[in-house]
C-alpha positions as CSV (number, residue, x, y, z in Angstrom):
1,X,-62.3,1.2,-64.9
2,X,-65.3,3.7,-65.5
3,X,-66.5,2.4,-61.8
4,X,-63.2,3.4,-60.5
5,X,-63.2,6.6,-62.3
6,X,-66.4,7.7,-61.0
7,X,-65.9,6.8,-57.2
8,X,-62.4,8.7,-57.7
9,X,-64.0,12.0,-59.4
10,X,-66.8,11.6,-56.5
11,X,-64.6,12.1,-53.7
12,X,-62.0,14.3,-55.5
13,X,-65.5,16.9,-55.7
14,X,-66.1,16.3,-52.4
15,X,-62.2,17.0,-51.5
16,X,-62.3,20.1,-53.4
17,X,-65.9,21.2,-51.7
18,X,-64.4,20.3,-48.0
19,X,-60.6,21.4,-48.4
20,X,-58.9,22.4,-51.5
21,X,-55.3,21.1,-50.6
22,X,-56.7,18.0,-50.2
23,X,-57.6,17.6,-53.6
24,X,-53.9,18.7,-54.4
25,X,-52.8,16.0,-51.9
26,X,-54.6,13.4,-54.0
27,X,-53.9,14.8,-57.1
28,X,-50.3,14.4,-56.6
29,X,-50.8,10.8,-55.4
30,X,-52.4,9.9,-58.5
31,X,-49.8,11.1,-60.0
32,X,-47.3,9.0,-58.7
33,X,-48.8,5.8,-60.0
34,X,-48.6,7.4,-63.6
């Protein structure tokens, strides 16, 4: 799980870096498996 965790805060950074609504995009879709 702490893989998975890592990969996902890896490429959230890099969302947020490249294009702020995307983070928000996948923020959201995480938060529909909650």
């Amino acid at each position: 799980m702490s893989a998975i965790s890592k990969i996902e805060n890896q490429y959230l950074h890099a969302a947020n870096i490249n294009n702020p609504k995307s983070r928000e995009a996948i923020a959201s879709k995480w938060e529909s498996y909650l």
